[in-house]
N, CA, C, O and CB atoms as a CASP TS submission, in Angstrom:
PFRMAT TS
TARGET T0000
AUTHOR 0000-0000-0000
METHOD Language model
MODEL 1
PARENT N/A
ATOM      1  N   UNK     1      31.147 -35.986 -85.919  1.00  0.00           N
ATOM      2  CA  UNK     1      30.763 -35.101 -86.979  1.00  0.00           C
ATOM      3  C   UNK     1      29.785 -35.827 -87.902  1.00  0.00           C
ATOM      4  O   UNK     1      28.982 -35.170 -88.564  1.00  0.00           O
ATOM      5  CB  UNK     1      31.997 -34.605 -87.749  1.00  0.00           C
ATOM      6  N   UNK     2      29.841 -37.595 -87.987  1.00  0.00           N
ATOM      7  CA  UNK     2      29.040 -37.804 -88.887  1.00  0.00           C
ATOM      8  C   UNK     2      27.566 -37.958 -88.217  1.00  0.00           C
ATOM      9  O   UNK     2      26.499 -37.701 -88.775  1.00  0.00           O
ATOM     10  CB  UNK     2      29.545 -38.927 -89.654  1.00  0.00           C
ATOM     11  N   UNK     3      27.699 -38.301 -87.266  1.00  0.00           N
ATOM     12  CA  UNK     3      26.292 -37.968 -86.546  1.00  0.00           C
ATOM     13  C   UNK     3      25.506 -37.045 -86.922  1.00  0.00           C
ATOM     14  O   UNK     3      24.360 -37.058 -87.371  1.00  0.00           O
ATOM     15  CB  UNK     3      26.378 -37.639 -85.329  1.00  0.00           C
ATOM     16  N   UNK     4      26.194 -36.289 -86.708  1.00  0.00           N
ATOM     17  CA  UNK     4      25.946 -34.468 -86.685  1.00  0.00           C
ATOM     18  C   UNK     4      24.777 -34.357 -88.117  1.00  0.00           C
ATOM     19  O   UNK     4      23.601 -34.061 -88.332  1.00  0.00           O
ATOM     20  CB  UNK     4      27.958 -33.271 -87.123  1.00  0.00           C
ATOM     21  N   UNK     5      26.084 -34.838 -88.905  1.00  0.00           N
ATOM     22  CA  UNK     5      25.677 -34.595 -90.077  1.00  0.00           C
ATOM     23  C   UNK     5      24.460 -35.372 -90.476  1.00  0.00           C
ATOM     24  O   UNK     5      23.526 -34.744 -90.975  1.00  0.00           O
ATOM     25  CB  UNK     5      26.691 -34.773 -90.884  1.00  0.00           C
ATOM     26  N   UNK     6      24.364 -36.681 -90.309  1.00  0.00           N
ATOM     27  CA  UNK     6      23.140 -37.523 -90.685  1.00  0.00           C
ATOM     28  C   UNK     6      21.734 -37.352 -90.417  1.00  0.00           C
ATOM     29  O   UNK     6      20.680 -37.382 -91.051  1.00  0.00           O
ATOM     30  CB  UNK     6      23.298 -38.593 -90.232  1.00  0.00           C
ATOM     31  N   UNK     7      22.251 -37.098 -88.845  1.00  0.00           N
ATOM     32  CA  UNK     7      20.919 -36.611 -88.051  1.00  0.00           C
ATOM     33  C   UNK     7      20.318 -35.112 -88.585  1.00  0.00           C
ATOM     34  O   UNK     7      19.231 -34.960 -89.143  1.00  0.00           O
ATOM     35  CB  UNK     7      21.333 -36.453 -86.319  1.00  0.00           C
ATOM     36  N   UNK     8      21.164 -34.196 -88.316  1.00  0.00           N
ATOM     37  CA  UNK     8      20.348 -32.934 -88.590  1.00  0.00           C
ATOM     38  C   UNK     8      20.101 -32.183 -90.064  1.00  0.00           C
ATOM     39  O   UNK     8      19.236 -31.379 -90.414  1.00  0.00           O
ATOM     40  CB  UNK     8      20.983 -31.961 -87.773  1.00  0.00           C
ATOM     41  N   UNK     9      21.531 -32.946 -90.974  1.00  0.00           N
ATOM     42  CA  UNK     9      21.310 -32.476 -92.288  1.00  0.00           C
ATOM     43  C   UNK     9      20.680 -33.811 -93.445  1.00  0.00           C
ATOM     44  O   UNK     9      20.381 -33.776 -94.638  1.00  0.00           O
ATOM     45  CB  UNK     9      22.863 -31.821 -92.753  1.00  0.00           C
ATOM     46  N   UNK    10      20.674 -34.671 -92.642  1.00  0.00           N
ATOM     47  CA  UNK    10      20.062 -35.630 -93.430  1.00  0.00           C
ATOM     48  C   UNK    10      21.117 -36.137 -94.419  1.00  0.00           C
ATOM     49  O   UNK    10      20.726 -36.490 -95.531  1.00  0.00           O
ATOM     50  CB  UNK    10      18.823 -35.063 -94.113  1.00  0.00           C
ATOM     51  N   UNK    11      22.149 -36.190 -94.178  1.00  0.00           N
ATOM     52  CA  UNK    11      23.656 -36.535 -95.070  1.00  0.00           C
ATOM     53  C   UNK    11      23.176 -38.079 -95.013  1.00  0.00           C
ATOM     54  O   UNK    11      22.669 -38.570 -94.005  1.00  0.00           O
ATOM     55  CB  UNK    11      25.585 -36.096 -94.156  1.00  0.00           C
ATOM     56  N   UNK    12      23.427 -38.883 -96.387  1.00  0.00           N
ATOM     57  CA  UNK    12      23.517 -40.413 -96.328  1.00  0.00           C
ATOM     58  C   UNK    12      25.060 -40.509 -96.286  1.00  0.00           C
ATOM     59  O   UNK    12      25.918 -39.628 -96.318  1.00  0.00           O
ATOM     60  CB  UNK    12      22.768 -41.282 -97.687  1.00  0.00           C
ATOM     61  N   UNK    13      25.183 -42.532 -96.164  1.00  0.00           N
ATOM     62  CA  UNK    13      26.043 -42.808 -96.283  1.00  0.00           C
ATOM     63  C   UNK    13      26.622 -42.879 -98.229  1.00  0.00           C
ATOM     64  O   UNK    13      27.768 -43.028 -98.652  1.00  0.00           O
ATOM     65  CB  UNK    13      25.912 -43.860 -95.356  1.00  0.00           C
ATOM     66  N   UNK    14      25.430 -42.721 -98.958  1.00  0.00           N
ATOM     67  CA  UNK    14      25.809 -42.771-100.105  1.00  0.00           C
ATOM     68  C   UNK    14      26.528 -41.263-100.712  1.00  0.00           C
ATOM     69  O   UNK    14      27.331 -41.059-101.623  1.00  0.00           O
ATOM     70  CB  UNK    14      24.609 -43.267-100.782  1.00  0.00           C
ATOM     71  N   UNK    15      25.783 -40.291 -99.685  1.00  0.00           N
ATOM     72  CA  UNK    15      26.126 -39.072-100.118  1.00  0.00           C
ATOM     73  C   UNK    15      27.826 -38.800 -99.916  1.00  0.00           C
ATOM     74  O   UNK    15      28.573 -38.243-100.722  1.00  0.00           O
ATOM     75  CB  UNK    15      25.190 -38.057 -99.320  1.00  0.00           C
ATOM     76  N   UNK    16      28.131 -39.303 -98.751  1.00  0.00           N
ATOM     77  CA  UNK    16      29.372 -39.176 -98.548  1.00  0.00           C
ATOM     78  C   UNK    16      30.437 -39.755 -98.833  1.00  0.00           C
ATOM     79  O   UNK    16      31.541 -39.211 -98.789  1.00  0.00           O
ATOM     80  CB  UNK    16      29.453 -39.123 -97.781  1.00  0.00           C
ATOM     81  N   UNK    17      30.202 -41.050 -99.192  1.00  0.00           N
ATOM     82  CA  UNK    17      31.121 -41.779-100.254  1.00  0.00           C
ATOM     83  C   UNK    17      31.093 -40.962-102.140  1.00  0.00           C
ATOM     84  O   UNK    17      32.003 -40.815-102.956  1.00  0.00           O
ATOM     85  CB  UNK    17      30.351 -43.663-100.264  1.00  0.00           C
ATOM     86  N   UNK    18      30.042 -40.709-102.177  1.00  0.00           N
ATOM     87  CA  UNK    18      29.901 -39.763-103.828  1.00  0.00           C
ATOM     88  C   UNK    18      31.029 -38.149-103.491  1.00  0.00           C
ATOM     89  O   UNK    18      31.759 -37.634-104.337  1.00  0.00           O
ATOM     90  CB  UNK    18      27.472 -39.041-104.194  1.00  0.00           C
ATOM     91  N   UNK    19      30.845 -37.660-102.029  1.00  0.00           N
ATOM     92  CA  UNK    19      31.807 -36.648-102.026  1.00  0.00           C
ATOM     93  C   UNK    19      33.425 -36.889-101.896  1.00  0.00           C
ATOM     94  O   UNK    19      34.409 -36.233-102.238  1.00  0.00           O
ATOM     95  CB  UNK    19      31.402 -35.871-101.006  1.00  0.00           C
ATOM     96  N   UNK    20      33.219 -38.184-101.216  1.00  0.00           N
ATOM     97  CA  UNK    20      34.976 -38.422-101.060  1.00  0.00           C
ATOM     98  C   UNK    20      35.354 -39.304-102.212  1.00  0.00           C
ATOM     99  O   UNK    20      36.407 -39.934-102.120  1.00  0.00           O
ATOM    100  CB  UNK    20      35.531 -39.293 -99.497  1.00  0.00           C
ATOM    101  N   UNK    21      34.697 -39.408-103.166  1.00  0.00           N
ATOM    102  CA  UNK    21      35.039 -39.604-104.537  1.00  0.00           C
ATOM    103  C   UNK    21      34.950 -38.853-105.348  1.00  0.00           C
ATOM    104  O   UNK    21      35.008 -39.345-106.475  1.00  0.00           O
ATOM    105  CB  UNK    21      34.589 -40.356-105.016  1.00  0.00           C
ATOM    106  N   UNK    22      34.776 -37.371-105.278  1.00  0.00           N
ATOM    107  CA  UNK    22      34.535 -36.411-106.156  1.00  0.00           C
ATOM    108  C   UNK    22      35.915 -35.692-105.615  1.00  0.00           C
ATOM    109  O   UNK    22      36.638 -35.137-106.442  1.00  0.00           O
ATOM    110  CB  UNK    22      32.981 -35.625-106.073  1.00  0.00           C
ATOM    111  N   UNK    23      36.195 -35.703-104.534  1.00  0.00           N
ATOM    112  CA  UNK    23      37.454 -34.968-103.576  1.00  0.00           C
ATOM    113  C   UNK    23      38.686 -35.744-104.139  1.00  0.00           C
ATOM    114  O   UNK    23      39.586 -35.101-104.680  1.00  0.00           O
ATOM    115  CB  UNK    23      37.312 -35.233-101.631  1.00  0.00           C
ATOM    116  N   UNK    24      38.767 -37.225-104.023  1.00  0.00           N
ATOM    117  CA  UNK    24      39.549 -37.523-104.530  1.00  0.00           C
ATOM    118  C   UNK    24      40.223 -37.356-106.084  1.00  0.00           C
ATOM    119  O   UNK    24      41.385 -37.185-106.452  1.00  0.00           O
ATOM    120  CB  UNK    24      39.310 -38.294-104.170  1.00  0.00           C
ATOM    121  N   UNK    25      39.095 -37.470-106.730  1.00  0.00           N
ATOM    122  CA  UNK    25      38.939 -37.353-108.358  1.00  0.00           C
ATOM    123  C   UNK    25      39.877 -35.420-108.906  1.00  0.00           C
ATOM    124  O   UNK    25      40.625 -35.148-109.844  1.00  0.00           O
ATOM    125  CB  UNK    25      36.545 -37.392-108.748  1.00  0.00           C
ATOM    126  N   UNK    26      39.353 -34.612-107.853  1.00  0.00           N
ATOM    127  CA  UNK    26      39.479 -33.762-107.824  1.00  0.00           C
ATOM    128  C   UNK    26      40.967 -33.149-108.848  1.00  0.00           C
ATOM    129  O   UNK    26      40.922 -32.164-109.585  1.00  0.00           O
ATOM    130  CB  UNK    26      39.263 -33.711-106.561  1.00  0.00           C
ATOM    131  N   UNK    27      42.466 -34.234-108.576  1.00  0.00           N
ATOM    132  CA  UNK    27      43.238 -33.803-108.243  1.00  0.00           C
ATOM    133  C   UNK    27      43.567 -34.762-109.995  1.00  0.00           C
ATOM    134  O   UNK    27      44.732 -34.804-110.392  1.00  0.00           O
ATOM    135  CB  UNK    27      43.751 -33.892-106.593  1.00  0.00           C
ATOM    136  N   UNK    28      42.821 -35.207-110.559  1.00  0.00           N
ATOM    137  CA  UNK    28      42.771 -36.091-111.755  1.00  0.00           C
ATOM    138  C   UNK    28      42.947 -37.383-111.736  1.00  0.00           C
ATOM    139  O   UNK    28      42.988 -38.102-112.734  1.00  0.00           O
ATOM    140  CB  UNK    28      43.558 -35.773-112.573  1.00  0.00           C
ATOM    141  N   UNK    29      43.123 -37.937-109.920  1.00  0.00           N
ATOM    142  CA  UNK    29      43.135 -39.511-110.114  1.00  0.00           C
ATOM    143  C   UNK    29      42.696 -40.036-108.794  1.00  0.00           C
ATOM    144  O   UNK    29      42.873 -39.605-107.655  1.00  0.00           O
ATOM    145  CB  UNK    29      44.648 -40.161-110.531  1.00  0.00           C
ATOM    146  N   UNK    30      42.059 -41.109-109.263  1.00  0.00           N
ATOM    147  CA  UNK    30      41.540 -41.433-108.175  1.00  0.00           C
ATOM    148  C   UNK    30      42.640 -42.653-107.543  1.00  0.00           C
ATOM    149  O   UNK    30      42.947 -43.724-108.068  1.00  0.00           O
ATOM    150  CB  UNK    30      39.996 -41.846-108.474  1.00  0.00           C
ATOM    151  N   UNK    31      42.966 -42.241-106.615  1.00  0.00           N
ATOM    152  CA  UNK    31      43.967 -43.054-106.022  1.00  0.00           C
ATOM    153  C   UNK    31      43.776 -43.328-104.326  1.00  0.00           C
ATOM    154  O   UNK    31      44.319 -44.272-103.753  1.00  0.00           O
ATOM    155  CB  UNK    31      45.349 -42.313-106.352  1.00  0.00           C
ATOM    156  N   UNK    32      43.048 -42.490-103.759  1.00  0.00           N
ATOM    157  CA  UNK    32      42.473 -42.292-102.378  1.00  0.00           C
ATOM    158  C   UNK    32      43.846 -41.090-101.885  1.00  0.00           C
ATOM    159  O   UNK    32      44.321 -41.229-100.758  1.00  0.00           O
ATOM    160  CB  UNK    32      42.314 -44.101-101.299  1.00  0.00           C
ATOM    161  N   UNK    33      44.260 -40.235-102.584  1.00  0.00           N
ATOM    162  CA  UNK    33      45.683 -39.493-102.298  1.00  0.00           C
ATOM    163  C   UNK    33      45.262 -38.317-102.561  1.00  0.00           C
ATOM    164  O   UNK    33      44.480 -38.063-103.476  1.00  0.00           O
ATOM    165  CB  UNK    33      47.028 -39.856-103.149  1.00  0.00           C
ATOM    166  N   UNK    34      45.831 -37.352-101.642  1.00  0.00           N
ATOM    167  CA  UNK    34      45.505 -35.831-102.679  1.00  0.00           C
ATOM    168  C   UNK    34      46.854 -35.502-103.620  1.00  0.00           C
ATOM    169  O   UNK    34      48.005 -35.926-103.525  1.00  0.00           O
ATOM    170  CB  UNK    34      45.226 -34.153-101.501  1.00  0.00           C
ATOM    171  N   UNK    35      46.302 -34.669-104.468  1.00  0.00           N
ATOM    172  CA  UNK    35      47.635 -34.444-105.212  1.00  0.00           C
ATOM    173  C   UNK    35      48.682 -33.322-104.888  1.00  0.00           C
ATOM    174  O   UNK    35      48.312 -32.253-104.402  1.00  0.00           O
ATOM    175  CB  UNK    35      47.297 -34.219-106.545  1.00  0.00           C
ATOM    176  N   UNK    36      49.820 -33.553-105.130  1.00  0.00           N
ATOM    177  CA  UNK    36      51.094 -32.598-105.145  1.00  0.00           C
ATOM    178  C   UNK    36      50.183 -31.043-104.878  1.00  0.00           C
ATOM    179  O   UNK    36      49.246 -30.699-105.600  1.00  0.00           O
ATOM    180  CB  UNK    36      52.147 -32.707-106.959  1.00  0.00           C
ATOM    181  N   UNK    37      50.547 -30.474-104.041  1.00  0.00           N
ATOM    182  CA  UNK    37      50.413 -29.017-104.434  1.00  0.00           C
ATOM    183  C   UNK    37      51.815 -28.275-104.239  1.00  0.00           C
ATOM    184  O   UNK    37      52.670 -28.737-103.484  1.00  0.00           O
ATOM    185  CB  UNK    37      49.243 -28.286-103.516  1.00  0.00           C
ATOM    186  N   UNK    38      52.031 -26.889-105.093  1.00  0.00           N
ATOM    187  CA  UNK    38      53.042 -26.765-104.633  1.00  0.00           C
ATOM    188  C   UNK    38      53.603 -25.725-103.849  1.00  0.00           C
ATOM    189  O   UNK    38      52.943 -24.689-103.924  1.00  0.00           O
ATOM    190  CB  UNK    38      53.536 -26.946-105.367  1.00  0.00           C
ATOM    191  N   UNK    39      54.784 -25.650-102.992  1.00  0.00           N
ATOM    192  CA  UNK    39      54.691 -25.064-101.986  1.00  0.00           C
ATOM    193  C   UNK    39      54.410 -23.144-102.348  1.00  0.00           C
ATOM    194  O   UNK    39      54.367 -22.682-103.488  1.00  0.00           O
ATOM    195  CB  UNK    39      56.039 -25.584-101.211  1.00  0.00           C
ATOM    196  N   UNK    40      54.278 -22.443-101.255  1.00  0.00           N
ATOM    197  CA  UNK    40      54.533 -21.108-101.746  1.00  0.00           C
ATOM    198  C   UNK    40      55.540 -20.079-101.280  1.00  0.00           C
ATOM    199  O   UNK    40      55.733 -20.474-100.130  1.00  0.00           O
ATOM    200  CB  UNK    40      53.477 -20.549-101.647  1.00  0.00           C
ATOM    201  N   UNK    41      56.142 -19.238-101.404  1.00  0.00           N
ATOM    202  CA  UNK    41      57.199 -18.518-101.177  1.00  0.00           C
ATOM    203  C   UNK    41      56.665 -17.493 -99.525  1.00  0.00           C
ATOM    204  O   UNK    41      55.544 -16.992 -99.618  1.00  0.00           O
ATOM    205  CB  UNK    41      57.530 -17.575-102.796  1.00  0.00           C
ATOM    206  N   UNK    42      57.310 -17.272 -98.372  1.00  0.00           N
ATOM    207  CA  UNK    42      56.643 -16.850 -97.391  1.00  0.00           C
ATOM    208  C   UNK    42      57.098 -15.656 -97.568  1.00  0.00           C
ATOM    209  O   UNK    42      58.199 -15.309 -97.997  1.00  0.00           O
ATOM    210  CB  UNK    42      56.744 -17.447 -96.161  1.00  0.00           C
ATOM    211  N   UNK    43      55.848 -14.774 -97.081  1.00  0.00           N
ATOM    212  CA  UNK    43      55.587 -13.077 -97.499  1.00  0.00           C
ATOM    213  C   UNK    43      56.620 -12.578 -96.174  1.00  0.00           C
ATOM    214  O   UNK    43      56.410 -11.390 -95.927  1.00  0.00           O
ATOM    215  CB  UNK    43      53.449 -12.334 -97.356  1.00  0.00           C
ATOM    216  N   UNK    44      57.479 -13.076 -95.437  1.00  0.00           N
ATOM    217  CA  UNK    44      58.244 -12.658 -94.806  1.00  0.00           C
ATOM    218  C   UNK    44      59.387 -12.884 -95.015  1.00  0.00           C
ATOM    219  O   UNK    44      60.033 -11.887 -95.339  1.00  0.00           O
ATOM    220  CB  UNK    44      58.029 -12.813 -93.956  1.00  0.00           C
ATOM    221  N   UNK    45      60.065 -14.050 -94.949  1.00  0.00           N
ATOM    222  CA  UNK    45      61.200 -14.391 -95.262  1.00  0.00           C
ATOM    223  C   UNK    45      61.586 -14.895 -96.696  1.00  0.00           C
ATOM    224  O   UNK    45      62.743 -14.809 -97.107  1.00  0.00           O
ATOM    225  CB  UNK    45      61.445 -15.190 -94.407  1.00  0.00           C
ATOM    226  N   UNK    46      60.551 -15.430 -97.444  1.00  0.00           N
ATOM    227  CA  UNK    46      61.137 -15.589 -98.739  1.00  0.00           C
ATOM    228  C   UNK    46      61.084 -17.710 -98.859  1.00  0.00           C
ATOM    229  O   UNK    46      60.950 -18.477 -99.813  1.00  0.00           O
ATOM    230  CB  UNK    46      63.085 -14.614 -98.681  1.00  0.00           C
ATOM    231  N   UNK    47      61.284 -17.935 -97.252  1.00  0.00           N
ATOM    232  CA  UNK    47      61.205 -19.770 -97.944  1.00  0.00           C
ATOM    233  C   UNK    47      60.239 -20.019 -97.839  1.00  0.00           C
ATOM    234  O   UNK    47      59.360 -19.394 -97.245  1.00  0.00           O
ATOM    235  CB  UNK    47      61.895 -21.072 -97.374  1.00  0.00           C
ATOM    236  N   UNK    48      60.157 -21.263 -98.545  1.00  0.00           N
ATOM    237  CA  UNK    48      58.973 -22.222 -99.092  1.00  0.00           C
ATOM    238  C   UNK    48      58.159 -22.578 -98.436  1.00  0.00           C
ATOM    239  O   UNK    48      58.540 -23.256 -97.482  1.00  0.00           O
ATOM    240  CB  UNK    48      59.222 -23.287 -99.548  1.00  0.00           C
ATOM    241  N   UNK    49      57.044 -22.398 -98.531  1.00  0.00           N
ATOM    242  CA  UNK    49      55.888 -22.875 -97.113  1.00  0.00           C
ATOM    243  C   UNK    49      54.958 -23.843 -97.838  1.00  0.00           C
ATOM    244  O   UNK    49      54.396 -23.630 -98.912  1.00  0.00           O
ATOM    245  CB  UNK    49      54.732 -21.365 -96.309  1.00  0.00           C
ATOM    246  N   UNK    50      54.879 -25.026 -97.025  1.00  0.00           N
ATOM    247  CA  UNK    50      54.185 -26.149 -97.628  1.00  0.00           C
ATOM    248  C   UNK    50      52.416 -26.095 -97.678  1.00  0.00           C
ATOM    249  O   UNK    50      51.884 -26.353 -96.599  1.00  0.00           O
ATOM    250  CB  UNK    50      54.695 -27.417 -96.763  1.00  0.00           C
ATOM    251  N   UNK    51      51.892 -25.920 -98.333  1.00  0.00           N
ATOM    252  CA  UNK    51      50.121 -25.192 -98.624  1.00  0.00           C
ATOM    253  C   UNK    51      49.539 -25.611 -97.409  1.00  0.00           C
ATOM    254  O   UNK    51      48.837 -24.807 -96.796  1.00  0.00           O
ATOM    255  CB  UNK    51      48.985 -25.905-100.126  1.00  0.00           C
ATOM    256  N   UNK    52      49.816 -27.318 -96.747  1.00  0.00           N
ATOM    257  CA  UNK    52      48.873 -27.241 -95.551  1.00  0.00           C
ATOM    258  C   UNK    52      49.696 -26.725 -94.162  1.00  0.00           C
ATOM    259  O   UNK    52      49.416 -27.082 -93.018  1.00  0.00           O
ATOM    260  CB  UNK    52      48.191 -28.813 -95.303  1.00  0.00           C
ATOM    261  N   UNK    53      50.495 -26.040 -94.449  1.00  0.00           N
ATOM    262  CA  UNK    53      50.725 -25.243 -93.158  1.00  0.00           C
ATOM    263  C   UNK    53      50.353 -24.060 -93.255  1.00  0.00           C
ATOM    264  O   UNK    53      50.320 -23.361 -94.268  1.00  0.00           O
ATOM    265  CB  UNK    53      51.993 -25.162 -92.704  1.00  0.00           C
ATOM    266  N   UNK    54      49.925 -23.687 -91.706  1.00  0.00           N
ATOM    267  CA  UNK    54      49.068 -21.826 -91.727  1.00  0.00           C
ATOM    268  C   UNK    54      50.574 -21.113 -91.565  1.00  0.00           C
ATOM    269  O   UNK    54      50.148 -19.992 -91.286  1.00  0.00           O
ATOM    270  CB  UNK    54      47.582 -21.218 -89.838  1.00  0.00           C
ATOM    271  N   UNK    55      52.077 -20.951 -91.537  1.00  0.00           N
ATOM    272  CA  UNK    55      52.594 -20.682 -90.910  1.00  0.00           C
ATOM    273  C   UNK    55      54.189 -20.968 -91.658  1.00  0.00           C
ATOM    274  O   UNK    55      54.438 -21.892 -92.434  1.00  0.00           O
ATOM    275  CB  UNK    55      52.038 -21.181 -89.813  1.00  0.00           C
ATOM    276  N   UNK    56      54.879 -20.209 -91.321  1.00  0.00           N
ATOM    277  CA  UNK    56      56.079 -20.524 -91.878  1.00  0.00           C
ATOM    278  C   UNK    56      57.631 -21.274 -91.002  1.00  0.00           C
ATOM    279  O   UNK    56      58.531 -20.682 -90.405  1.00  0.00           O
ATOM    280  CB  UNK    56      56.325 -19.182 -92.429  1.00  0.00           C
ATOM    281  N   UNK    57      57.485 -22.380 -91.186  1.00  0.00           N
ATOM    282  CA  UNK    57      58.441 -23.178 -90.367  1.00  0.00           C
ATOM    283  C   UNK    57      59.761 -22.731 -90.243  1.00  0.00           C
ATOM    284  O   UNK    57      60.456 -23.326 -89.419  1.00  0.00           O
ATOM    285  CB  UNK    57      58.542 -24.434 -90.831  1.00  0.00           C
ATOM    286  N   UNK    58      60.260 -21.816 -90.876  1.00  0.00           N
ATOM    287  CA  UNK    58      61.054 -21.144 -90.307  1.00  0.00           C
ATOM    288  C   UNK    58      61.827 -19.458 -90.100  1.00  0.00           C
ATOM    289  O   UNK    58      63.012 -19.125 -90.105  1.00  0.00           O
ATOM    290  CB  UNK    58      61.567 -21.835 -90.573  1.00  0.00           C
ATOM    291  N   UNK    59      60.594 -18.677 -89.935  1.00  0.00           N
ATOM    292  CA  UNK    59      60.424 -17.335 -89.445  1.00  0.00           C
ATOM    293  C   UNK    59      58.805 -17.434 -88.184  1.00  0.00           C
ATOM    294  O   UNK    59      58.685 -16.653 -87.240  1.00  0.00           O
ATOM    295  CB  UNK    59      60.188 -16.181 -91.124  1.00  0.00           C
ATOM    296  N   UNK    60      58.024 -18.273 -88.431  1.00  0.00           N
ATOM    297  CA  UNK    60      56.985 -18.492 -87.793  1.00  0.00           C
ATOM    298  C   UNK    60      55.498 -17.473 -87.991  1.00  0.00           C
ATOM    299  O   UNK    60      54.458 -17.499 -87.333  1.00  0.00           O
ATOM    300  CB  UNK    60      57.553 -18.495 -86.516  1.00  0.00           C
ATOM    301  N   UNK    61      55.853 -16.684 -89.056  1.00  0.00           N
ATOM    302  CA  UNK    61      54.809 -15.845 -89.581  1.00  0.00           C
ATOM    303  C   UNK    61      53.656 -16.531 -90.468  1.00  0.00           C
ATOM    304  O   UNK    61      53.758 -17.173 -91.514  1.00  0.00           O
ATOM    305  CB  UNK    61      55.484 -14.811 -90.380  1.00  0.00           C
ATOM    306  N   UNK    62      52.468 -16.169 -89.671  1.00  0.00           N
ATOM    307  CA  UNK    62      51.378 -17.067 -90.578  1.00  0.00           C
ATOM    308  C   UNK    62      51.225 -16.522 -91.954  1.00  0.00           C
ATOM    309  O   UNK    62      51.239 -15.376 -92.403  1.00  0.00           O
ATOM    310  CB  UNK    62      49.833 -17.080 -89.923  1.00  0.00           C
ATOM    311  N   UNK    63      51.115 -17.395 -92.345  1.00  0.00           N
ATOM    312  CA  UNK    63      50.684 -17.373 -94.000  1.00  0.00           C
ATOM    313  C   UNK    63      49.127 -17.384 -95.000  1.00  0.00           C
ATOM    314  O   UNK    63      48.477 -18.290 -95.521  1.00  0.00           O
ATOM    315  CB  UNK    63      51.304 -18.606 -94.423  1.00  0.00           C
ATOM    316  N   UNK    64      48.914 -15.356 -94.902  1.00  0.00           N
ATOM    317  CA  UNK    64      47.492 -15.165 -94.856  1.00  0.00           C
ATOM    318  C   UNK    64      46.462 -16.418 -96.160  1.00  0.00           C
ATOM    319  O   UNK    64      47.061 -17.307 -96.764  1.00  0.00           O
ATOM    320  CB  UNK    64      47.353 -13.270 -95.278  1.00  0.00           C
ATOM    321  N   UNK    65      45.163 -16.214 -96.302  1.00  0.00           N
ATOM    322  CA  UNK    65      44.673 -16.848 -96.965  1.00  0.00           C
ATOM    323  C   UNK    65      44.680 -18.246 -97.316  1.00  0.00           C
ATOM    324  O   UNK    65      44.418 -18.722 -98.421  1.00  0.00           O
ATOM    325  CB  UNK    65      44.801 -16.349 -97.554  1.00  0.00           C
ATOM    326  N   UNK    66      45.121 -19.067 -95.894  1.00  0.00           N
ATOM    327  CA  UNK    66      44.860 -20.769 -95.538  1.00  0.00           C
ATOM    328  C   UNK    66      43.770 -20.950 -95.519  1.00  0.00           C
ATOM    329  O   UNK    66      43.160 -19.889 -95.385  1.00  0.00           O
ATOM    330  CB  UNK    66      45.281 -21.415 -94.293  1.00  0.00           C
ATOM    331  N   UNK    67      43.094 -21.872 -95.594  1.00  0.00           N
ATOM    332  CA  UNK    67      42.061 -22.772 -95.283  1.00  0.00           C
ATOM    333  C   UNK    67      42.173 -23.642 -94.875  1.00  0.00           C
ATOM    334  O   UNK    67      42.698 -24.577 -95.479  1.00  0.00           O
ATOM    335  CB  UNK    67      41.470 -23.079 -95.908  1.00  0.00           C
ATOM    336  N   UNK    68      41.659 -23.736 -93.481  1.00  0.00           N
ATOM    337  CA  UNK    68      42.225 -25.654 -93.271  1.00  0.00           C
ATOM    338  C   UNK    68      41.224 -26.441 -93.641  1.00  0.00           C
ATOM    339  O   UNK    68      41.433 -27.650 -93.542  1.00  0.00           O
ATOM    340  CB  UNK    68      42.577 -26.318 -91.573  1.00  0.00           C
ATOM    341  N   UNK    69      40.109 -26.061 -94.075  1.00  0.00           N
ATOM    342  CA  UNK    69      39.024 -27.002 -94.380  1.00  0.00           C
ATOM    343  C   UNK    69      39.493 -27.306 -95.970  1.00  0.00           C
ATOM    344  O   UNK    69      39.085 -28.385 -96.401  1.00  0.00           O
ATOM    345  CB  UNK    69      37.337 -26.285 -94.143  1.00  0.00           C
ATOM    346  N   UNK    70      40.108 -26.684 -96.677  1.00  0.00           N
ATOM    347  CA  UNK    70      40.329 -26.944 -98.196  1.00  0.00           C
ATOM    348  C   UNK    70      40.647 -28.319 -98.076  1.00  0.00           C
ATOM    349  O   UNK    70      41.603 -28.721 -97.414  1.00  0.00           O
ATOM    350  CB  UNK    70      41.517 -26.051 -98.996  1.00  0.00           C
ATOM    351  N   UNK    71      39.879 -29.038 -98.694  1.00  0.00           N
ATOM    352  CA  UNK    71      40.276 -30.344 -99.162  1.00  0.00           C
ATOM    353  C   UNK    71      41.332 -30.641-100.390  1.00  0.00           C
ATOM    354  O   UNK    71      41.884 -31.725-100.579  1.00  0.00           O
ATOM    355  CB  UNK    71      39.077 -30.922 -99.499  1.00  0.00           C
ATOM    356  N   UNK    72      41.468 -29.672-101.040  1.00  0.00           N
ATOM    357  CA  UNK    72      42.199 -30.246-102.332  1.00  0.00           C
ATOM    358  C   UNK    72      42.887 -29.004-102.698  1.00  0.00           C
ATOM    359  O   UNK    72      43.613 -28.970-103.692  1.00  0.00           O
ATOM    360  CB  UNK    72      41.184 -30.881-103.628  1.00  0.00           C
TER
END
């Protein structure tokens, strides 16, 4: 992917260290960690579904409006 990126979009290496320090920062600290998010209630059964899952670990109904690209 970083290929990808260097070559055809012209991405530096400076550019991408300034984004994964803005990603990190994101969450109010820079620690190289993302921060706590918290879980959400599943529109089927009612338990807790952890934000980076598409899906509910235990009814198995996806959980609309994921992103897996969301960084933060």
């Amino acid at each position: 992917m970083w290929s990808l990126l260097s070559e055809r979009a012209g991405v530096t290496v400076d550019d991408l260290r300034a984004r994964m320090e803005e990603i990190d920062a994101a969450d109010g600290v820079v620690d190289g960690r993302r921060g706590p998010t918290p879980p959400e209630p599943c529109p089927s059964c009612g338990a807790m579904v952890d934000r980076s899952r598409s899906s509910c670990a235990f009814c198995g109904v996806e959980v609309p409006g994921r992103d897996p690209f969301d960084a933060v």
